[in-house]
C-alpha positions in Angstrom: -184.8 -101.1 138.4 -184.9 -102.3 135.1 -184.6 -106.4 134.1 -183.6 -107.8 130.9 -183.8 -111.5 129.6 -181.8 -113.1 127.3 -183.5 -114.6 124.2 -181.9 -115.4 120.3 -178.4 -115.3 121.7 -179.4 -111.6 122.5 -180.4 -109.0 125.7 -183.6 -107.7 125.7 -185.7 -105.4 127.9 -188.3 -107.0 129.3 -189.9 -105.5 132.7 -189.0 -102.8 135.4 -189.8 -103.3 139.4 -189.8 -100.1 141.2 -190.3 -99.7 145.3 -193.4 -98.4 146.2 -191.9 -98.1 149.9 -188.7 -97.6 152.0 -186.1 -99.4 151.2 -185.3 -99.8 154.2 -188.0 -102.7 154.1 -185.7 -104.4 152.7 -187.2 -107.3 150.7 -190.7 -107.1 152.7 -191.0 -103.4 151.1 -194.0 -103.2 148.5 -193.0 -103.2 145.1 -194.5 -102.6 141.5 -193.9 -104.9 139.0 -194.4 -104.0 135.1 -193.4 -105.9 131.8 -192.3 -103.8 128.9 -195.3 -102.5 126.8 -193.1 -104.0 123.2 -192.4 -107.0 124.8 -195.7 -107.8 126.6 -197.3 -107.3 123.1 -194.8 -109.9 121.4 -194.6 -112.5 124.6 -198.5 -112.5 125.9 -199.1 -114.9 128.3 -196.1 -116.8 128.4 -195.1 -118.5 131.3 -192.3 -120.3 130.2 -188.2 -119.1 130.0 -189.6 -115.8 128.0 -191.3 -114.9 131.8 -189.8 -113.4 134.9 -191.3 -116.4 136.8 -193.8 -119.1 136.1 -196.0 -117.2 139.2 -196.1 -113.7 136.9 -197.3 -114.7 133.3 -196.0 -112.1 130.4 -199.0 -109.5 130.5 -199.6 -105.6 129.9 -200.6 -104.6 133.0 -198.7 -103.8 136.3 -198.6 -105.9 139.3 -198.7 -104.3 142.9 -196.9 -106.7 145.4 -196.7 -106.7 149.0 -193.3 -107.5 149.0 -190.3 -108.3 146.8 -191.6 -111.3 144.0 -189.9 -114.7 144.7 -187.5 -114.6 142.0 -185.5 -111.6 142.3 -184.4 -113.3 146.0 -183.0 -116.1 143.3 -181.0 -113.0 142.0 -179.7 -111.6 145.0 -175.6 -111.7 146.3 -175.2 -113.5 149.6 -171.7 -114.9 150.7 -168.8 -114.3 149.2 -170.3 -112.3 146.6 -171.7 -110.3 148.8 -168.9 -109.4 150.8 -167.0 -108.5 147.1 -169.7 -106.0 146.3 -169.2 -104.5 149.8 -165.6 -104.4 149.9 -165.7 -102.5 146.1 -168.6 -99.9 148.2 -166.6 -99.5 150.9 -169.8 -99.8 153.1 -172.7 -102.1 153.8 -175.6 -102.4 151.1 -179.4 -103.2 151.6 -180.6 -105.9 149.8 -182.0 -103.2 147.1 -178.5 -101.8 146.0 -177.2 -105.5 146.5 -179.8 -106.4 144.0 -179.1 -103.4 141.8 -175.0 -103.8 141.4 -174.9 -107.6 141.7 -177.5 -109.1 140.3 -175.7 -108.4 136.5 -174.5 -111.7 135.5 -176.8 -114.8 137.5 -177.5 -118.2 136.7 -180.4 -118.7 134.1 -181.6 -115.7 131.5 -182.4 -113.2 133.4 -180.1 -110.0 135.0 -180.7 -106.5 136.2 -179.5 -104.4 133.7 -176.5 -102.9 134.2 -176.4 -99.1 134.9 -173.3 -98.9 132.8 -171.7 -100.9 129.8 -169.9 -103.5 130.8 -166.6 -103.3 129.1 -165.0 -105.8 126.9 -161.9 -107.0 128.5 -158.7 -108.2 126.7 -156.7 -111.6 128.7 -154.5 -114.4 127.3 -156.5 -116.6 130.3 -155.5 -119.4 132.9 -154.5 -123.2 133.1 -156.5 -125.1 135.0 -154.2 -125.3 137.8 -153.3 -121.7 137.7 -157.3 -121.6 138.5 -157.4 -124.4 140.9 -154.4 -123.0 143.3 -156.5 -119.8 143.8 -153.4 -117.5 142.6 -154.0 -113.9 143.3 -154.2 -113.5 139.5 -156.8 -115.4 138.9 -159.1 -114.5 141.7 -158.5 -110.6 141.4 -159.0 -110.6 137.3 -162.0 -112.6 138.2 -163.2 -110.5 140.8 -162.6 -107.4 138.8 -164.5 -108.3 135.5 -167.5 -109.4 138.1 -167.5 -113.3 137.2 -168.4 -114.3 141.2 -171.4 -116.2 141.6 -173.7 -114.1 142.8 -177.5 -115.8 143.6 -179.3 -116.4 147.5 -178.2 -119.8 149.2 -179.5 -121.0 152.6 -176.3 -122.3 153.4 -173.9 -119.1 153.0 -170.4 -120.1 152.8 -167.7 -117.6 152.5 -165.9 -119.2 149.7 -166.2 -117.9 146.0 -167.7 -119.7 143.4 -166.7 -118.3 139.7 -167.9 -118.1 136.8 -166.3 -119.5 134.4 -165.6 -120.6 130.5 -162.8 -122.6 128.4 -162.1 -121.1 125.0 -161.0 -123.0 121.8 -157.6 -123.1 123.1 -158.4 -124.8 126.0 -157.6 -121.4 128.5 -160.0 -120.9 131.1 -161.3 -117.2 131.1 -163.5 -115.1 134.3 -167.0 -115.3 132.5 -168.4 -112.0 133.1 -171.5 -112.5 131.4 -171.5 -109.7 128.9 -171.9 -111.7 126.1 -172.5 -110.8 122.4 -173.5 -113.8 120.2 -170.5 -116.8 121.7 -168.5 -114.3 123.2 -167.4 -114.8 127.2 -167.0 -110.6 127.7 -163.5 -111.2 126.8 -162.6 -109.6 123.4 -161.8 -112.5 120.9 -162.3 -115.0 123.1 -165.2 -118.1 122.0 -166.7 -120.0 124.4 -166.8 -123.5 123.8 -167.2 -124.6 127.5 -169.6 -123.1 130.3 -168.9 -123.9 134.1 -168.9 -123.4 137.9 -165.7 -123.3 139.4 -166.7 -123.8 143.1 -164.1 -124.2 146.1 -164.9 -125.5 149.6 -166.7 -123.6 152.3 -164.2 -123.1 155.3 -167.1 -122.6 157.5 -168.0 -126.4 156.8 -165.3 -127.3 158.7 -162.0 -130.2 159.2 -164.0 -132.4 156.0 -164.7 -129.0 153.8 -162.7 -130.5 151.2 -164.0 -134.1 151.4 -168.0 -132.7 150.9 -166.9 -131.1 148.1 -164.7 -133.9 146.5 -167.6 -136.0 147.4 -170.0 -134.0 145.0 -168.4 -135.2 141.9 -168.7 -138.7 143.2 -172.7 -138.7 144.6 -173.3 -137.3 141.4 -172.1 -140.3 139.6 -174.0 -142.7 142.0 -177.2 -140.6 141.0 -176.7 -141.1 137.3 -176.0 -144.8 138.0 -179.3 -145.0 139.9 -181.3 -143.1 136.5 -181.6 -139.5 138.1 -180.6 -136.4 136.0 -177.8 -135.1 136.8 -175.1 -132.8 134.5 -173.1 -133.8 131.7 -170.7 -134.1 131.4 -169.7 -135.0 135.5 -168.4 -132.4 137.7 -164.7 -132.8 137.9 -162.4 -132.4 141.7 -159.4 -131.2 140.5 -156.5 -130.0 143.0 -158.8 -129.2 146.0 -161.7 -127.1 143.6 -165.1 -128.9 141.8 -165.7 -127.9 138.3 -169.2 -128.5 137.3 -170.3 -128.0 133.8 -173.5 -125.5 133.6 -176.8 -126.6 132.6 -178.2 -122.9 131.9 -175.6 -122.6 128.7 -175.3 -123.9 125.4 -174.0 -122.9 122.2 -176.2 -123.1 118.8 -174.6 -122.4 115.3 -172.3 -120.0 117.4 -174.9 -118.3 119.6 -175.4 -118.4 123.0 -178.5 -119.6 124.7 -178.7 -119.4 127.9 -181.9 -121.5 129.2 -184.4 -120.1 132.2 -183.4 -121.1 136.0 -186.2 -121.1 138.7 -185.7 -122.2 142.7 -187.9 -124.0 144.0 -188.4 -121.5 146.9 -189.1 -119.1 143.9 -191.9 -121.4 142.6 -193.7 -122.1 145.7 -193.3 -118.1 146.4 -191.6 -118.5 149.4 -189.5 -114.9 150.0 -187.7 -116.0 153.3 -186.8 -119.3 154.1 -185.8 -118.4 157.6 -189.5 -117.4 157.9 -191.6 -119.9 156.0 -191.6 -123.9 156.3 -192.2 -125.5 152.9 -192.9 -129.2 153.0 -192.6 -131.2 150.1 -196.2 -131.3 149.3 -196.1 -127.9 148.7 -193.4 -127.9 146.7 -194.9 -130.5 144.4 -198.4 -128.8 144.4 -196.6 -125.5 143.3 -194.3 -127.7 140.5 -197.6 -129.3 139.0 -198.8 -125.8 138.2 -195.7 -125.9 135.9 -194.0 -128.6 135.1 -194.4 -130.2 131.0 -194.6 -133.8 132.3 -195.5 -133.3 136.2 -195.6 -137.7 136.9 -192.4 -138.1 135.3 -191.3 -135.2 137.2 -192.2 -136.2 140.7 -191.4 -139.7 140.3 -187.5 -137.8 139.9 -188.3 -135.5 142.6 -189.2 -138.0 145.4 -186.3 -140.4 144.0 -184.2 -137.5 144.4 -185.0 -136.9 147.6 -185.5 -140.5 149.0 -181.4 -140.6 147.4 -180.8 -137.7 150.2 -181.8 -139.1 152.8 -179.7 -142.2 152.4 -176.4 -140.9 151.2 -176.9 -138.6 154.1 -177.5 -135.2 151.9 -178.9 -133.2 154.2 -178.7 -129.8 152.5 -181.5 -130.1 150.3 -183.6 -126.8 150.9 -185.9 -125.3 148.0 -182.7 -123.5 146.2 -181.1 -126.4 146.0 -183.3 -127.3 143.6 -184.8 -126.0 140.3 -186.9 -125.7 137.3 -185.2 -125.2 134.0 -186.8 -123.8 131.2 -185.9 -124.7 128.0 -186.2 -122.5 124.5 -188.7 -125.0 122.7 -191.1 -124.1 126.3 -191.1 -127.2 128.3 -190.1 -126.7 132.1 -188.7 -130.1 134.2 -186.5 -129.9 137.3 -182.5 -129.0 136.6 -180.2 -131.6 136.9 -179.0 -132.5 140.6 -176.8 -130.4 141.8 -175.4 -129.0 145.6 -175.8 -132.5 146.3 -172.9 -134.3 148.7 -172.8 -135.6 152.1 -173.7 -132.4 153.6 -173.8 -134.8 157.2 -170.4 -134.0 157.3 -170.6 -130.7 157.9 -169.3 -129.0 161.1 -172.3 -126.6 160.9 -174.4 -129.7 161.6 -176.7 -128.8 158.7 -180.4 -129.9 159.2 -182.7 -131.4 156.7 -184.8 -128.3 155.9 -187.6 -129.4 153.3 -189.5 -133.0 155.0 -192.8 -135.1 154.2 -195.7 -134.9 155.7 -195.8 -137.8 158.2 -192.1 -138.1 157.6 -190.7 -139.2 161.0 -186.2 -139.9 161.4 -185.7 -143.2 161.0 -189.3 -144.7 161.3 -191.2 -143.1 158.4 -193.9 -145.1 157.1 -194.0 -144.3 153.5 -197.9 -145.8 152.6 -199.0 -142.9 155.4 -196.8 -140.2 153.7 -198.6 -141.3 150.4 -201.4 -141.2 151.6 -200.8 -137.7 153.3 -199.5 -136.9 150.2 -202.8 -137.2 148.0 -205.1 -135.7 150.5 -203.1 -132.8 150.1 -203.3 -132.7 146.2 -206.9 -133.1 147.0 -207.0 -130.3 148.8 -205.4 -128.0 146.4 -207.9 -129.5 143.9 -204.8 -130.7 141.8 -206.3 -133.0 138.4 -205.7 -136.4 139.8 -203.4 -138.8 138.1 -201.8 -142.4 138.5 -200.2 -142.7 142.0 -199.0 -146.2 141.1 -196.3 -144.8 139.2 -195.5 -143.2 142.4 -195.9 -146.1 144.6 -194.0 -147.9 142.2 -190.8 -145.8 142.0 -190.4 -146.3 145.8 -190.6 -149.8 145.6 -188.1 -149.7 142.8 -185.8 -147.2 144.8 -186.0 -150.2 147.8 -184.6 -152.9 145.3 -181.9 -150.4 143.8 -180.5 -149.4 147.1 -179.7 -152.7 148.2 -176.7 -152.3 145.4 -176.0 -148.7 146.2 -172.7 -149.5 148.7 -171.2 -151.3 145.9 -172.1 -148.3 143.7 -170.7 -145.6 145.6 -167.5 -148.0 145.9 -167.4 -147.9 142.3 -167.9 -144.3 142.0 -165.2 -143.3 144.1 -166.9 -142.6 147.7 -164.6 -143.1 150.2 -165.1 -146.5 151.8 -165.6 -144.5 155.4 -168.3 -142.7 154.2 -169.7 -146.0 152.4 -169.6 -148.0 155.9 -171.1 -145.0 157.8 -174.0 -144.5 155.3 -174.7 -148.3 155.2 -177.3 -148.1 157.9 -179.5 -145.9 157.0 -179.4 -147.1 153.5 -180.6 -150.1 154.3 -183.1 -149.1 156.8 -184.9 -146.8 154.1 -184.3 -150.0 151.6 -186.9 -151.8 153.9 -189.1 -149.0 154.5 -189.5 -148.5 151.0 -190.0 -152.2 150.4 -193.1 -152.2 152.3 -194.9 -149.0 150.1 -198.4 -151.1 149.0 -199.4 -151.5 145.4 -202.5 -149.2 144.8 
């Protein structure tokens, strides 16, 4: 199977991975990993967007795994996507021939290469609301050109997620991510907008709609408390979230797509169903990559401190992120999958927790302390854990204003009064974190 990465607005070769076992293995089946000789020789040792992942540095040797790397799980169709690639095969696909035919246009720089040309198709393109309504135009020219989301989730609703881009005319087109220079893949079409069309997961339940709605507006309360988040804000219109995409951006007329790593991919987890990661881990695996690692965890455990009170409960290790940026640094992606996933009828459980972290009673000094022993451990370089401390106690004084912000951000008041509780019992937890 051969991989190409995008770089200078361009696909490139860059690496093959070929099973050195039955695929009937699945994911668990031993694999050989190789970078292109040409491309080794220009990209040595790179770790940054111009690698597969930060865990396989750009080299000229091969790599023989025990099982599939992290990353190409980060490629692979579940959900709805899935489903599309099997309805097209008229049968059920391993994970292998999942991997081969869908993993042609994902999030970040980084595809399978497709065993054919993907054409160049010609459209005049939607309105928003002709997207929005799910018309059986739009979903089967989308569906047909390939723009469904395709990339692993934990959480595997059934309901598509597209694609998608607005050209200068303000028409919305499929994006099928067969770009040449600006191009969407549609012949004469520019794109001057990149985005996520996402609808609600049915499986969620009676409040499907109201999680996703909700999205647009926790986002808003996380910029308003300092976190990153995308810009501009995702946008709920007429029962479907568009979310603008952090992996694109257009330069003098070129695309550049920027790298996209899970966490789970970072920390090498291959199944989640399998393999408990804790935050420590997480953060020991992100400080082995990550340009500015304080800055970074001080946003990581704000993040996550945010989840716990506004009741965001889906927040497992590919729902979050590393982007890579062209000039080489690596942070964490803007939030994103981020709502009140406690009002889900699948009764979602919080996956990732901290050591020591107990529901409703944590003691936050012991988690630090937990916390540094760990990095200890791992022989992590040491660094100023009053930043740390101090974030938490600023996170304590900030949520005591957080009703009033989610008021002003357009979270419905039930949801306000029912969160209320548990934002203000984490407010005095957090109040208590010691000064180093």
């Amino acid at each position: 199977m051969d991989l190409d990465i995008h770089l200078d607005g361009e696909w490139h070769p860059c690496a093959d991975v070929t099973l050195t076992e039955p695929v009937s293995r699945s994911r668990r089946a031993s694999v050989r990993l190789k970078y292109d000789a040409d491309y080794a020789v220009t990209h040595l040792g790179a770790i940054d967007y111009r690698a597969l992942t930060i865990r396989a540095p750009v080299d000229l040797g091969f790599r023989v795994l025990p099982h599939w790397p992290s990353f190409l799980i980060d490629l692979l169709p579940q959900g709805a996507a899935r489903k599309r690639l099997e309805r097209l095969a008229q049968a059920s696909l391993d994970e292998w021939a999942l991997l081969e035919r869908g993993a042609v246009n994902p999030v970040g720089n980084l595809r399978v290469r497709p065993a054919e040309p993907r054409p160049r198709v010609t459209h005049r393109g939607f309105d928003m609301r002709e997207m929005t309504s799910r018309g059986d135009e739009f979903i089967d020219f989308a569906n047909e050109v390939g723009a469904t989301v395709a990339g692993a989730t934990d959480t595997q609703g059934e309901a598509p997620k597209f694609w998608v881009i607005q050209d200068e005319n303000g028409r919305w087109h499929p994006d099928t991510g067969n770009h040449t220079g600006n191009h969407s893949g549609n012949a004469n079409v520019t794109a001057v907008r990149y985005a996520l069309l996402k609808f609600p997961v049915p499986e969620a339940g009676p409040r499907a709609e109201d999680i996703l709605r909700h999205e647009a507006a926790y986002q808003r309360v996380a910029a308003r408390l300092g976190l990153r988040v995308t810009t501009p804000s995702p946008e709920f219109i007429d029962g479907a979230l568009l979310i603008p995409r952090f992996d694109r951006a257009s330069a003098n007329g070129i695309e550049v797509r920027l790298g996209v790593e899970s966490l789970y991919s970072v920390a090498g987890v291959l199944d989640s169903a399998e393999s408990t990661l804790r935050h420590h881990d997480a953060l020991i695996a992100l400080s082995a990559c990550l340009t500015d690692f304080e800055t970074e965890m001080i946003e990581y455990v704000r993040r996550d401190l945010l989840n716990i009170a506004l009741g965001n409960r889906d927040n497992h290790g590919r729902n979050t992120a590393i982007l890579k940026d062209v000039d080489g640094t690596m942070r964490l992606a803007p939030i994103f999958d981020f709502g009140p996933a406690y009002l889900d009828a699948r009764a979602i459980a919080r996956v990732m927790r901290w050591e020591g972290e107990e529901a409703g009673r944590t003691d936050w000094n012991r988690v630090l302390e937990l916390l540094t022993l760990r990095f200890e451990e791992a022989g992590v370089a040491a660094f100023d854990w009053r930043g740390i401390a101090a974030g938490m106690r600023s996170l304590a004084g900030d949520l005591e204003s957080v009703p009033h912000v989610m008021q002003e951000s357009g979270v419905d008041e039930s949801i306000v009064q029912q969160r209320r509780p548990e934002i203000a019992a984490l407010a005095k937890s957090l109040s208590r974190v010691a000064k180093p």
